[in-house]
C-alpha positions as CSV (number, residue, x, y, z in Angstrom):
1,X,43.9,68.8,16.4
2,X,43.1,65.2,17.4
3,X,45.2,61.9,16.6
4,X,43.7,58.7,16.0
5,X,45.4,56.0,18.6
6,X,45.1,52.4,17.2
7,X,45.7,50.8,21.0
8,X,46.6,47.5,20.8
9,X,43.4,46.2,22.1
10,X,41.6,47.5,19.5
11,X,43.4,45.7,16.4
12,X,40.6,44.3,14.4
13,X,43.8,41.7,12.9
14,X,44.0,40.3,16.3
15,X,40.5,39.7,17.4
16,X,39.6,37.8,14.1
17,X,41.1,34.6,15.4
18,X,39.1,34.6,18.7
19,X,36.0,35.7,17.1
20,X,36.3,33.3,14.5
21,X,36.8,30.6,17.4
22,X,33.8,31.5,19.4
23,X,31.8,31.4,16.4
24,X,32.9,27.9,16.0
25,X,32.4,26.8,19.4
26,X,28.8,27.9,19.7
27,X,27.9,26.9,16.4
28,X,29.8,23.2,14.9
29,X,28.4,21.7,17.6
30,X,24.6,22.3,16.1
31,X,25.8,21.7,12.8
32,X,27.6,18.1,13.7
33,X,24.2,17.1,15.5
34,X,22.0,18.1,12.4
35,X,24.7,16.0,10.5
36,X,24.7,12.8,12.4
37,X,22.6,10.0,11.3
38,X,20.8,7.7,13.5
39,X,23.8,5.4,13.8
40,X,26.2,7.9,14.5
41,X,24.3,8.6,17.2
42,X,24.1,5.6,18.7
43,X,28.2,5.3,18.6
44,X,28.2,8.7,19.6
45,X,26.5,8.1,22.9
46,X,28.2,4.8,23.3
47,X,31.3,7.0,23.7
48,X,29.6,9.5,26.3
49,X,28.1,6.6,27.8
50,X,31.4,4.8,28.3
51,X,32.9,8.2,29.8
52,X,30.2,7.7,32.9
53,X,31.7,4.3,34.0
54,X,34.7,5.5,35.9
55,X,35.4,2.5,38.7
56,X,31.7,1.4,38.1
57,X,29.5,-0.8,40.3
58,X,27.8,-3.6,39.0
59,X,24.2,-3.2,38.8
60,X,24.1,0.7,39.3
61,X,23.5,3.4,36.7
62,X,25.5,5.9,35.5
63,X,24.0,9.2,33.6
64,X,26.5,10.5,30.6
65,X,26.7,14.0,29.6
66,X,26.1,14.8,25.7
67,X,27.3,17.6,23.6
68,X,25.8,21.0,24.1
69,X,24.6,20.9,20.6
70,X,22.5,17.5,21.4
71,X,20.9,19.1,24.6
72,X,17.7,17.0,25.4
73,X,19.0,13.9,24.7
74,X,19.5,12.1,27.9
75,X,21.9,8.7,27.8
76,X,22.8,6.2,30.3
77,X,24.6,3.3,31.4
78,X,24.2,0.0,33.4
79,X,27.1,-3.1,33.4
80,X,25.3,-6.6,34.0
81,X,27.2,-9.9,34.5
82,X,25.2,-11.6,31.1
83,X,25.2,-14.9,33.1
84,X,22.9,-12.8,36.6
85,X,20.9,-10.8,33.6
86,X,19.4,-14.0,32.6
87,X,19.2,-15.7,35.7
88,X,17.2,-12.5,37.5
89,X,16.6,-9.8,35.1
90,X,16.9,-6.8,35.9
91,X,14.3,-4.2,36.9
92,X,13.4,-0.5,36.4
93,X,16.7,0.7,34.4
94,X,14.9,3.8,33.4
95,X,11.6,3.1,31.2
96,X,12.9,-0.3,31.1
97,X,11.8,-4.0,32.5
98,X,14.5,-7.0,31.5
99,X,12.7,-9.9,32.5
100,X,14.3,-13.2,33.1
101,X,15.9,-15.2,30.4
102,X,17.3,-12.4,28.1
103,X,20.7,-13.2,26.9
104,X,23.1,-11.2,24.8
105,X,24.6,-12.9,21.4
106,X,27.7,-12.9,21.2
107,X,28.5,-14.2,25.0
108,X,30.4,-12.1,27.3
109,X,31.0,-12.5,30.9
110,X,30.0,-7.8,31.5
111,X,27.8,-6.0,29.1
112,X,27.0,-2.6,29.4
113,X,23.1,-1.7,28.9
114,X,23.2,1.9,27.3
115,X,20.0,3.6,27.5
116,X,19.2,6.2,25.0
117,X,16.4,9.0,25.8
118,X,16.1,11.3,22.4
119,X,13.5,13.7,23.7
120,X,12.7,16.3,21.3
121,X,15.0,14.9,18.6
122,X,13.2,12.1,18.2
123,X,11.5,13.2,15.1
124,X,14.5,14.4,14.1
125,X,16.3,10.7,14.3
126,X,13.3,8.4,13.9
127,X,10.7,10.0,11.8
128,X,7.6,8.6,10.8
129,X,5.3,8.0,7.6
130,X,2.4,10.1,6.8
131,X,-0.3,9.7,8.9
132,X,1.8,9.2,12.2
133,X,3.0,11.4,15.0
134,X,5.2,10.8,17.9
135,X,3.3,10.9,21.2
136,X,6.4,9.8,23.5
137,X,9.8,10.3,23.2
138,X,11.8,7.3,21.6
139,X,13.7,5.5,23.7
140,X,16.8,3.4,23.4
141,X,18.2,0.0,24.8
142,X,21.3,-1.1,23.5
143,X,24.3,-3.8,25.1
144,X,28.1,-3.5,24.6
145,X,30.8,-5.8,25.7
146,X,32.0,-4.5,29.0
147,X,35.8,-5.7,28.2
148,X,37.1,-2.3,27.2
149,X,35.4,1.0,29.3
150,X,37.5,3.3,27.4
151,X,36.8,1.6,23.9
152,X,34.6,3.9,21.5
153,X,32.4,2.7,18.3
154,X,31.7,-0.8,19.6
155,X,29.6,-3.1,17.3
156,X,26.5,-3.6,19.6
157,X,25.2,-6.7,21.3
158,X,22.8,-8.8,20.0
159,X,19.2,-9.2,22.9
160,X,17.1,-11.3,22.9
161,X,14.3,-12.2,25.3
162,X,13.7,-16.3,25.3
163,X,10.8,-16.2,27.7
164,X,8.8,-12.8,28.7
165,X,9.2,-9.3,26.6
166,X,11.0,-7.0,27.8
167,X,8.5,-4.1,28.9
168,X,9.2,-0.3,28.4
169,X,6.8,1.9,30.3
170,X,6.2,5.6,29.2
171,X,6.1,8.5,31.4
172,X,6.0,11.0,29.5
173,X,2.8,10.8,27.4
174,X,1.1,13.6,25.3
175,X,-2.4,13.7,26.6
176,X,-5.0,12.4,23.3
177,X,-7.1,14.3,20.9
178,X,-10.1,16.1,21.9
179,X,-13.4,14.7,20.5
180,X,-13.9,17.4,18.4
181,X,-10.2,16.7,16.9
182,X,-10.7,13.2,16.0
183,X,-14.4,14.2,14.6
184,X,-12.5,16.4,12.6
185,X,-9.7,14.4,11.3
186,X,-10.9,10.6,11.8
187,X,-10.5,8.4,13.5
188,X,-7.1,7.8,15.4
189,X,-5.2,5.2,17.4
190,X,-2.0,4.4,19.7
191,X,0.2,2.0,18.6
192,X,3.3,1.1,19.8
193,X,6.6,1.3,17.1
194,X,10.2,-0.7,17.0
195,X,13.0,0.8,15.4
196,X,15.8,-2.0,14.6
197,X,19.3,-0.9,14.1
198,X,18.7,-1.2,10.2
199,X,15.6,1.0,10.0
200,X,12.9,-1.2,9.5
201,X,9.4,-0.7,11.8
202,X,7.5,-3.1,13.4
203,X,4.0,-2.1,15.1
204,X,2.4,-4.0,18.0
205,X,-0.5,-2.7,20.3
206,X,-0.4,-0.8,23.3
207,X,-1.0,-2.1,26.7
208,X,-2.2,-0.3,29.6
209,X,-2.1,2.9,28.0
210,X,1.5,3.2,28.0
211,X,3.4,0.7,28.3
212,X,5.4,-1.3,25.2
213,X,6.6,-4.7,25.1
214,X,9.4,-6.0,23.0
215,X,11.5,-8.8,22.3
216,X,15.4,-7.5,21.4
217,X,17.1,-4.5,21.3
218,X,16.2,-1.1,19.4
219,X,14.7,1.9,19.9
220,X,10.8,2.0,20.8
221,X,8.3,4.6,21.3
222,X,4.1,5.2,21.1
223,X,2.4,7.0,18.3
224,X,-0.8,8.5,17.1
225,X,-2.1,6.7,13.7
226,X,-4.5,8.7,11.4
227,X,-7.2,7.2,9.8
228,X,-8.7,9.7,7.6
229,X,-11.9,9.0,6.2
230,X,-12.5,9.1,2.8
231,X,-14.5,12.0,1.2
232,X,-17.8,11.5,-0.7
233,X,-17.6,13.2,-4.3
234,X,-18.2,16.9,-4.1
235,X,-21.0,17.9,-7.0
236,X,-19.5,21.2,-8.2
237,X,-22.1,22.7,-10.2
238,X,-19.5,24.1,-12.7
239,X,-19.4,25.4,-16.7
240,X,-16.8,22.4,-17.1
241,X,-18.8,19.9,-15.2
242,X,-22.2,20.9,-17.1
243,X,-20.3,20.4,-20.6
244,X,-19.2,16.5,-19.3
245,X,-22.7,15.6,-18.4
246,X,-23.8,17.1,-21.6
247,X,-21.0,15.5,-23.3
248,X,-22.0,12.2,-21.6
249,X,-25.5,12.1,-22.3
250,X,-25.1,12.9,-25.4
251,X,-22.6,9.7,-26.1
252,X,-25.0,8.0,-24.2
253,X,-28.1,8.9,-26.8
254,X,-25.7,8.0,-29.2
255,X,-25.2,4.5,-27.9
256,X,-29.0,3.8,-27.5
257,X,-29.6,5.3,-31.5
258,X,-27.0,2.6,-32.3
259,X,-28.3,0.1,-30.4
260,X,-32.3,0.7,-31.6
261,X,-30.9,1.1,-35.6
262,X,-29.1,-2.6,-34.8
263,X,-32.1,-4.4,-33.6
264,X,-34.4,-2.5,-36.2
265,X,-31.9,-3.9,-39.0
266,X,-31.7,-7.3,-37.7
267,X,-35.7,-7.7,-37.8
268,X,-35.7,-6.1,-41.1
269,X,-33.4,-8.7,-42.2
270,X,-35.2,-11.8,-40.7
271,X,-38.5,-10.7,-42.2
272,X,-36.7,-10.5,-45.9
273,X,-35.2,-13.9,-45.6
274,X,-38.1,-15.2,-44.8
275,X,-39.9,-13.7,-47.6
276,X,-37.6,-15.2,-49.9
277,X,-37.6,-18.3,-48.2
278,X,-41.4,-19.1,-48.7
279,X,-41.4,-17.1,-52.2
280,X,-38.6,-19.6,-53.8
281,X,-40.6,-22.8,-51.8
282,X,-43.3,-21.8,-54.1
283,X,-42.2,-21.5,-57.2
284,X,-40.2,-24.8,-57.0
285,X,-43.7,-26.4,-56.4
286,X,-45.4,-24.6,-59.2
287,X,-42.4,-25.5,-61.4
288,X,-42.4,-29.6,-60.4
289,X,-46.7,-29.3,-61.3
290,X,-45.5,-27.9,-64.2
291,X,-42.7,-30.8,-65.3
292,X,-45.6,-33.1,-64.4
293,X,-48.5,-31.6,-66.9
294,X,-45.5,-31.7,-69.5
295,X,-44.8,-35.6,-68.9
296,X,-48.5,-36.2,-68.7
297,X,-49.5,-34.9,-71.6
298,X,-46.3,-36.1,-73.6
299,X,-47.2,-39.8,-72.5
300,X,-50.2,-40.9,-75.3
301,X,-51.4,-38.2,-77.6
302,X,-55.2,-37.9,-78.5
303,X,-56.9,-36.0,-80.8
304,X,-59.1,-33.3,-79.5
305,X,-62.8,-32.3,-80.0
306,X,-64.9,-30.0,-79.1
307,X,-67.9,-30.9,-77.2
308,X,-70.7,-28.1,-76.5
309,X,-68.2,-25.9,-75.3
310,X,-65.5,-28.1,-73.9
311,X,-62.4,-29.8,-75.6
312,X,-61.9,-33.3,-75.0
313,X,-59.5,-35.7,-76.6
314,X,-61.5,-38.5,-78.2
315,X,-59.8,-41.8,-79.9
316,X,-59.4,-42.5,-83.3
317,X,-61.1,-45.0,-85.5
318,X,-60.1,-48.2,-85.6
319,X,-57.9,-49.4,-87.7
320,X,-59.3,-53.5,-88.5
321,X,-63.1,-53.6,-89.3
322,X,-64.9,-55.8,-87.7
323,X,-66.2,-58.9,-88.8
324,X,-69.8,-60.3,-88.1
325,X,-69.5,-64.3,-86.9
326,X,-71.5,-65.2,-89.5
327,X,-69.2,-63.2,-92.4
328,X,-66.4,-65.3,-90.9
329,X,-64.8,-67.8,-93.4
330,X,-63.3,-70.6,-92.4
């Protein structure tokens, strides 16, 4: 006969907690990354950022280290005296040219540059419209005050390049569409895109093939436009598209029946006023010839005879007899 043991090792009650833990551990990290927003992020990197300068050098960078559930995001930092950042620039900080004259609103004597790399969470941050793809990673430059190294969710500096762009050379660059794919789908076209801090996107044009210029801080990156072109009407020789031609044509012979029956009328019409027209002209002249005989013939009345086979008004006798000259009495 055999007896179960429960050995402590094996209580279930006590390996709940642990369990439950290492869930946790391996999973809230994914869930806070698919959480964040794009200006989490930003502070969220700050903060790792920050972490890197530990007795910092001016002028050197420092890489941060992000949380495991942001792996692929690279983010790093570089202090600058503002006053020597617009007096010489500053060269090659990553993907990144600051030319000469940039200057950082508000002024403070140390910045820090914090350079953002989102790799395959770009589309995940900074998504685009219909009809766009990423073809580079979007990349970050942003500038802190440099007072506080341990601070954490610092309102960002505002840059601004007076004289020359800034310059942001890709390295990483999808290679373009075959022939065949752009016969396919249109035409297409790189174009480089700025992401301000309030979500707004400006394009400009690409130069060089890969390199981007802009004029204040942000996030940048290079993208594929679409230009589909439009289809020509397909002719579907369908039972539904029969009956709407037949419908059509008939409305059509319906219109012309209505048109024909409108002119027809209206030269009907023409033709009968003007029949009346000339019949009433007439008979007001006959009728004024007739008002005329009337007057004539009311005017002097004379006796009428007949003559062979004509009458013809003849005058009456007169009335004083006359007298021969010598049958005149004195």
């Amino acid at each position: 006969m055999s007896v179960f043991r429960c050995y402590p090792c094996l209580d279930l009650e006590s390996m709940v907690f642990p369990i439950a833990f290492a869930v946790m551990i391996l999973v809230f990290p994914v869930g806070e990354a698919a959480e964040l927003s794009a200006r989490s992020l930003d502070a969220l990197l700050q903060e790792r950022a920050f972490r890197a300068l530990v007795r910092p050098k001016t002028g050197v960078p420092y890489a941060g280290k992000v949380p495991a559930g942001l792996a692929g995001i690279g983010v790093s930092a570089l202090r600058l005296r503002s006053g020597s950042m617009r007096r010489k620039g500053f060269g090659n900080f990553k993907e990144f040219t600051v030319p000469v004259g940039v200057v950082a609103q508000p002024y403070v004597e140390r910045l820090v540059l914090v350079y953002h790399n989102l790799g395959n969470w770009s589309d995940v941050y900074y998504p685009l419209p219909e009809g766009y793809v990423h073809l580079t990673p979007v990349l970050g430059l942003l500038a802190y005050d440099a007072a506080n190294l341990s601070a954490s969710e610092l309102p960002e500096l505002e840059l601004r390049a007076s004289e020359n762009p800034m310059l942001i050379k890709f390295s990483s660059l999808k290679p373009p569409p075959t022939a065949a794919e752009t016969a396919a789908t249109g035409t297409m076209s790189a174009k480089c895109v700025f992401f301000d801090l309030h979500g707004s996107l400006e394009f400009d044009n690409v130069v060089d093939g890969n390199i981007c210029r802009g004029t204040k801080h942000g996030h940048f990156s290079i993208i594929l436009e679409f230009t589909v072109p439009v289809p020509a009407p397909a002719v579907a020789a369908t039972g539904e598209d029969n009956t709407n031609k037949k419908e059509n044509k008939k409305g059509d012979n319906k219109i012309l029946w209505v048109t024909f029956g409108t002119v027809i009328g209206a030269v009907v019409m023409a033709i009968f006023l003007i029949f009346i027209f000339v019949c009433t002209r007439k008979n007001r002249r006959q009728e004024r010839i007739h008002r005329m005989e009337e007057a004539s013939e009311r005017g002097v009345p004379l006796p009428m005879a007949t003559v062979g086979h004509t009458r013809a008004p003849v005058a009456s006798k007169t009335r004083t007899k006359p007298l021969l000259e010598s049958e005149y009495v004195v």
